[in-house]
C-alpha positions in Angstrom: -22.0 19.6 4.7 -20.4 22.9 5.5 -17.9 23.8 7.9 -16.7 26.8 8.4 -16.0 29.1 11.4 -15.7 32.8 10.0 -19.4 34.0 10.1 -18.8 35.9 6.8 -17.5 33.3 5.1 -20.2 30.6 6.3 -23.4 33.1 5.4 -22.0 33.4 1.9 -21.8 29.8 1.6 -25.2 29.3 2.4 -26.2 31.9 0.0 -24.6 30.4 -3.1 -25.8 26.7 -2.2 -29.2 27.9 -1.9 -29.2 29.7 -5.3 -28.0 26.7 -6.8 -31.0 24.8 -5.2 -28.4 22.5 -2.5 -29.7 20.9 0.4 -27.1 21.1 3.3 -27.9 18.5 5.5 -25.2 19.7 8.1 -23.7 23.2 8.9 -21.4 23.8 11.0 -19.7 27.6 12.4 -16.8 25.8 14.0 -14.3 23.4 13.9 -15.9 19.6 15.1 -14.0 17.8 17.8 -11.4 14.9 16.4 -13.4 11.7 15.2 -16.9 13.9 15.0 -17.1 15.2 11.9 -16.8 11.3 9.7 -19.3 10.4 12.8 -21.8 13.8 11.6 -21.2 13.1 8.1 -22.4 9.8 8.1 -25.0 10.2 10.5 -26.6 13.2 8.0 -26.0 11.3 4.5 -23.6 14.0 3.7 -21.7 13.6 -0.2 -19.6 16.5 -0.2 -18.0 18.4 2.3 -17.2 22.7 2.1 -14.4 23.1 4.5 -12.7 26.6 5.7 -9.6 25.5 6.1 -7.7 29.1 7.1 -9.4 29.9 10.0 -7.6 26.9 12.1 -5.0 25.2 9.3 -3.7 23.1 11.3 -7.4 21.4 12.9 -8.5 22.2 9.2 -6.3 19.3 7.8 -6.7 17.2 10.7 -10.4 17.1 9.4 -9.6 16.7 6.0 -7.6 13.7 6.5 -10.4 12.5 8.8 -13.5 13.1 6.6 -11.7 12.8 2.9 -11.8 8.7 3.1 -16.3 9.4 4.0 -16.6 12.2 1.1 -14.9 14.5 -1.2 -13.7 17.8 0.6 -14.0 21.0 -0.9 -11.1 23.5 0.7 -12.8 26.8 1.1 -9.7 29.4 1.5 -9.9 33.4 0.8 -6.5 33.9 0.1 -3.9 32.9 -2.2 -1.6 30.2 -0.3 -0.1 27.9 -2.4 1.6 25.6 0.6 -1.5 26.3 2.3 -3.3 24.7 -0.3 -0.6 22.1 -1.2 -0.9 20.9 2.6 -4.7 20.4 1.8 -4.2 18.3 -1.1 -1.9 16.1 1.0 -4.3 15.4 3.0 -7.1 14.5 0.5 -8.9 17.7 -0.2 -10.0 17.6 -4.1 -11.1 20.3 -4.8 -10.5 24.0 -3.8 -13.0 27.3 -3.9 -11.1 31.0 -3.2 -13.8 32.9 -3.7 -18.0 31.6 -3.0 -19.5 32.1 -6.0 -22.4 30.2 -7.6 -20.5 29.5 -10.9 -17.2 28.5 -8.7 -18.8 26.0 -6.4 -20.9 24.7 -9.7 -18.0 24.0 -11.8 -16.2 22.3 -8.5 -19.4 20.2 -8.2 -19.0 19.2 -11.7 -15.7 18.1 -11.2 -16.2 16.4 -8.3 -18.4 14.3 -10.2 -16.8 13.6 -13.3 -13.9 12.7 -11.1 -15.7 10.1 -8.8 -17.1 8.6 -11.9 -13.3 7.8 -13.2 -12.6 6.5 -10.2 -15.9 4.3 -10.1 -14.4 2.6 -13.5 -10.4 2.5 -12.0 -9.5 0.4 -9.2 -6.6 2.3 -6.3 -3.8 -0.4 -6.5 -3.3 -3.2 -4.1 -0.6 -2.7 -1.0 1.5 -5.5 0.2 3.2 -5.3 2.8 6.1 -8.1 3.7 7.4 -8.3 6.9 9.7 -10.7 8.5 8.8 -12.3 12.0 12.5 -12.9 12.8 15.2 -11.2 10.9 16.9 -13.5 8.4 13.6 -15.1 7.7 13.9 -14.0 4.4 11.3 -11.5 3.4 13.2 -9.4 1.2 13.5 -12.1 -0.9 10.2 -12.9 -1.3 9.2 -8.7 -1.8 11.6 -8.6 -4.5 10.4 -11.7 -6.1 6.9 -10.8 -5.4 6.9 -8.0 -7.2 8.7 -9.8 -9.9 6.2 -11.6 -10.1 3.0 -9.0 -10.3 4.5 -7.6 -12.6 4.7 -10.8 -14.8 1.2 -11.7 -14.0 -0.2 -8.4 -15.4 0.2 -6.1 -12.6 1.0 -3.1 -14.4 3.1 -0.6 -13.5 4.4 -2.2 -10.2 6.4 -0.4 -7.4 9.1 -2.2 -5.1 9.7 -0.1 -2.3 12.5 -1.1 0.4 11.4 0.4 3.7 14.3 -0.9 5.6 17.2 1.5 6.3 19.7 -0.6 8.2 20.1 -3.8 5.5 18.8 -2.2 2.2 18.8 -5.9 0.5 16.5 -5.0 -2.3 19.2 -2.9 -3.9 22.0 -5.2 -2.8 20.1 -8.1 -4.1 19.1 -6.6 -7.5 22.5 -4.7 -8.0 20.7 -1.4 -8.2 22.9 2.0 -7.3 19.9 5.0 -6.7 21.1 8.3 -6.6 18.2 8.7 -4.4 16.0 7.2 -2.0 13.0 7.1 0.7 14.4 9.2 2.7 14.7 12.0 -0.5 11.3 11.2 -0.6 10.1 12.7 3.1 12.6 15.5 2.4 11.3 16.9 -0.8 7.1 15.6 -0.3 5.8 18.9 -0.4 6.7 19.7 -3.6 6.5 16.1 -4.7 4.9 15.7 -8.7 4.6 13.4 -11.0 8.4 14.5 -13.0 10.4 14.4 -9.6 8.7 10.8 -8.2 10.3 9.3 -11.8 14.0 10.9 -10.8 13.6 9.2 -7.4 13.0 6.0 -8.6 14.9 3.4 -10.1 13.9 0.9 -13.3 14.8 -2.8 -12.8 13.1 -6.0 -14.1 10.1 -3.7 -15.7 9.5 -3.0 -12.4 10.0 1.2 -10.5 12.5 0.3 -7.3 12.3 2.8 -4.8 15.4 1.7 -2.4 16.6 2.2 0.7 19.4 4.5 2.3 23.0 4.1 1.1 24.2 5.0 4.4 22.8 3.0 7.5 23.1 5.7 9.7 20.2 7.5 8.0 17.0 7.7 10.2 14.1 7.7 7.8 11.1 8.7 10.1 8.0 8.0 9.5 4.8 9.3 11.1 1.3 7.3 10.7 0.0 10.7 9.0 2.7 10.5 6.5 2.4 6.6 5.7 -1.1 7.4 5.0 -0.4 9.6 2.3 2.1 8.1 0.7 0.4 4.6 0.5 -2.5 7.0 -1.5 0.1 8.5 -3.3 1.3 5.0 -4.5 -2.0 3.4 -5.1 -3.2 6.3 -7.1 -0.1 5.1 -9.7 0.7 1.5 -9.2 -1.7 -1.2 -10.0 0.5 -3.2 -7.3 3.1 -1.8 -4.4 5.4 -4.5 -2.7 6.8 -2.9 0.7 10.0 -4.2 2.0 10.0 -3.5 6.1 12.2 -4.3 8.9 9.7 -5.8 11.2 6.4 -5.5 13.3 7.1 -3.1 14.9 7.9 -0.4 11.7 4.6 -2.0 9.9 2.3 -1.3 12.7 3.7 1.9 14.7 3.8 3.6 10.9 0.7 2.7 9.9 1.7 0.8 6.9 0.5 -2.3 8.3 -3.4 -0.4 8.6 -3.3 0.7 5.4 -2.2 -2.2 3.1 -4.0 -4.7 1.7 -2.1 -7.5 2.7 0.5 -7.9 5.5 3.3 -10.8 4.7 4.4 -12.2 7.8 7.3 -14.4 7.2 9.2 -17.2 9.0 10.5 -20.5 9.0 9.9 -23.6 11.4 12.8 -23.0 13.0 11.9 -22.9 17.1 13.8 -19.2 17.6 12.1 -17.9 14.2 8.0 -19.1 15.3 8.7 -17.9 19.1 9.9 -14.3 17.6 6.7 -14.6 15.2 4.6 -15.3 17.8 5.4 -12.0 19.5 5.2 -10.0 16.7 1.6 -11.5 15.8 0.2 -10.2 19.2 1.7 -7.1 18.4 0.6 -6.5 15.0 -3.1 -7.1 16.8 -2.7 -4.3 18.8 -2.7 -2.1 15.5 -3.7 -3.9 12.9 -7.9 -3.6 13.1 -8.7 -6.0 10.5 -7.0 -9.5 10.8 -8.0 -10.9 7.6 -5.4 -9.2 6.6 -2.6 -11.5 8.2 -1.3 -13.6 5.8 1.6 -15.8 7.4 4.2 -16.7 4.8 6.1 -20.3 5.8 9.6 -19.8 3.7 12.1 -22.6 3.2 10.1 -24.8 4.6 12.1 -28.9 4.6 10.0 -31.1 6.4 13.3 -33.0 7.4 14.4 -30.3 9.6 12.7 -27.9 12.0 9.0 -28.2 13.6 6.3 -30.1 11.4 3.3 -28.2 9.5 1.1 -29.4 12.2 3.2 -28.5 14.9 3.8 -24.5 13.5 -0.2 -24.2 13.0 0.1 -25.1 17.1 3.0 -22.7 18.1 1.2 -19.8 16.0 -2.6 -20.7 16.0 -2.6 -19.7 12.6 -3.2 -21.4 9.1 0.1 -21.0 6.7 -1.2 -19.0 3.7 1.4 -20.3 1.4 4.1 -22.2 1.9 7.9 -21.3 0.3 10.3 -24.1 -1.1 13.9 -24.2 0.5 16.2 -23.8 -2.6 18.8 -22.3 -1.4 21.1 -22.9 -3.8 19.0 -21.7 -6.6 18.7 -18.5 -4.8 22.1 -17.5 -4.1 23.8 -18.0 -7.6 20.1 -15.5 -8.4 21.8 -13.0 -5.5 25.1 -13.1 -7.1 23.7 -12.5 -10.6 21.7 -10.0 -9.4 18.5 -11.2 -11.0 15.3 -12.9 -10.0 15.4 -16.9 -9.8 14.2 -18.7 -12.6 10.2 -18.7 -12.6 10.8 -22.8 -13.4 12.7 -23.5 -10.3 11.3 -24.6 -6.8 10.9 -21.2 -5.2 10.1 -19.5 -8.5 7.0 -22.0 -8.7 6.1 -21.3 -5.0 6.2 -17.6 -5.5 4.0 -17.7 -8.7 1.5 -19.6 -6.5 1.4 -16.9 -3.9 0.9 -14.7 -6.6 -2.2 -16.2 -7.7 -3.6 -16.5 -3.9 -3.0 -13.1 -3.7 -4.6 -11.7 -6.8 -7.5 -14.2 -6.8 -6.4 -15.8 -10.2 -6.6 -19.8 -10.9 -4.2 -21.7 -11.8 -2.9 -22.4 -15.4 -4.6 -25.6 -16.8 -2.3 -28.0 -17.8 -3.3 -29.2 -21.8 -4.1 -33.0 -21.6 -2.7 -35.0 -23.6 -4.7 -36.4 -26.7 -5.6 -40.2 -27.2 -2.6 -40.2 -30.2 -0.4 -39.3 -27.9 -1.1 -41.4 -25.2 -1.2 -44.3 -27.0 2.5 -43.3 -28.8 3.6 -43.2 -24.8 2.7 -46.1 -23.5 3.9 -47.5 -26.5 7.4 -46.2 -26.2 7.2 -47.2 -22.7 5.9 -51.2 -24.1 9.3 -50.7 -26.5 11.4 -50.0 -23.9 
């Protein structure tokens, strides 16, 4: 597929694909309308895609980030613009030709396909995003013990990121003090590399914490575009990311909640807690287009107390995914140590059992006892 609006430019394009004997199956002398050109690269079995991209920059990446998810895009830009170029890779472009030649476009080619057959043996990480239905519900307990967790289970690295700017609890609760958070991140993306992601983060239980704002006044906004491109930035290095947001409405208006693998939802059977759920369920349908990916999380769930399992599948018509253990105390003295709960107590189980749901991996097999010892059991039990 080639698109590619300056006449010059397109003719010589054509020239150098048919000398190295390449069928295009679409050209194109402009720019396609938004949402045509996945549509027109599907529709003509298209596998790589030679974009102009200085004619129009701006619609240029539009249609990268549209058709870079369908095929690899090949920037096609005469002159020497590194932001230019920078911008491109943003938004997905791979690979980049300055000047059509039959050996440049060859040796792109080549790369192209060495690079999509790394990628065939190496799996983009898994995105969780964990989301509280009614503030207080504790979901940034369960992100930072989530990711705990992965990382325990093999998930390796892992990323915590805390997405909420008003509480920050994932550095509070882990007794982290960044120099730098996600909103350094937005400021300094464009020149954003591998050294400078590692001064950004912060090391913590084997795990890379990427916190929140010191300040609560900080407004860290973020467009769907840019949530796009960071979650591929992040998957790209992490085997496993645990997000941290405020609520439904930052997960879906941000994108995040589109993107991820899993979305979190968590509450509690308290009345005020499944009403405020139920809301934020309808809204997370309006912009979340696959809702397999709803997971709701039931934490500190006591049977004494608040509505019945039967009674919060009614007020949310929705199956619990897992279901949290209240140990409250457990968890506290863990806050004021600043340190995950013990993987042995009540919640540490329940979170290790999410884990496995999540990850697709079976429960350890408890070791039967042999016959010898058996029979020395019940006979210590006959003895006593």
């Amino acid at each position: 597929m080639v698109v590619c609006p300056q006449p010059d430019f397109f003719r010589r394009m054509q020239a150098v694909l048919a000398e190295l004997g390449i069928e295009q199956s679409c050209t194109l002398g402009e720019y396609p309308r938004r949402g045509e050109g996945a549509v027109l690269a599907k529709r003509n079995s298209s596998n790589v895609c030679f974009l102009d991209v200085t004619t129009n920059p701006e619609q240029a990446q539009e249609l990268i980030s549209e058709l870079a998810p369908v095929l690899p895009v090949v920037a096609l830009h005469p002159r020497d613009d590194a932001d230019l170029i920078l911008r491109c890779l943003r938004r997905g472009a791979c690979e980049f030709v300055a000047e059509p030649t039959a050996e440049a476009v060859d040796k792109a080619l080549e790369r192209i396909a060495h690079t999509r057959l790394e990628a065939a043996h190496r799996q983009p990480g898994s995105l969780y995003c964990v989301v509280p239905g009614k503030p207080g519900c504790g979901a940034s307990t369960l992100a930072a013990h989530l990711a705990v967790q992965l990382r325990k289970s093999g998930a390796d690295p892992v990323l915590l990121v805390d997405g909420d700017h008003l509480t920050a609890s994932i550095a509070f609760m882990l007794k982290l003090k960044p120099a730098f958070h996600l909103e350094d991140v937005l400021r300094d993306w464009a020149r954003m590399d591998e050294d400078l992601w590692k001064r950004l983060t912060v090391r913590a239980f084997d795990l890379d914490v990427l916190a929140a704002p010191e300040d609560p006044t900080t407004r860290t906004e973020i467009t769907r575009q840019f949530a796009s491109e960071l979650c591929a930035f992040w998957r790209e290095r992490y085997e496993a990311v645990v997000l941290d947001l405020p609520d439904v409405r930052s997960a879906a208006d941000c994108g995040f909640a589109a993107v991820s693998d899993s979305v979190l939802l968590v509450t509690t059977n308290e009345l005020a807690a499944l009403q405020a759920t139920r809301r934020g369920i309808r809204y997370l349908d309006s912009g979340l287009a696959d809702r397999t990916k709803l997971r709701l999380i039931l934490n500190r769930s006591t049977p004494v107390t608040g509505l019945q399992l039967e009674d919060v599948k009614t007020a949310l018509s929705m199956q619990p995914f897992a279901i949290l253990c209240n140990d409250y105390q457990v968890i506290q003295e863990a806050v004021l140590e600043g340190k995950p709960v013990p993987a042995a107590s009540r919640y540490g189980s329940s979170v290790q059992a999410l884990c496995r749901q999540l990850t697709h991996r079976p429960a350890p097999v408890k070791k039967s006892q042999s016959w010898l010892s058996s029979l020395l059991n019940k006979k210590a039990a006959v003895s006593q």
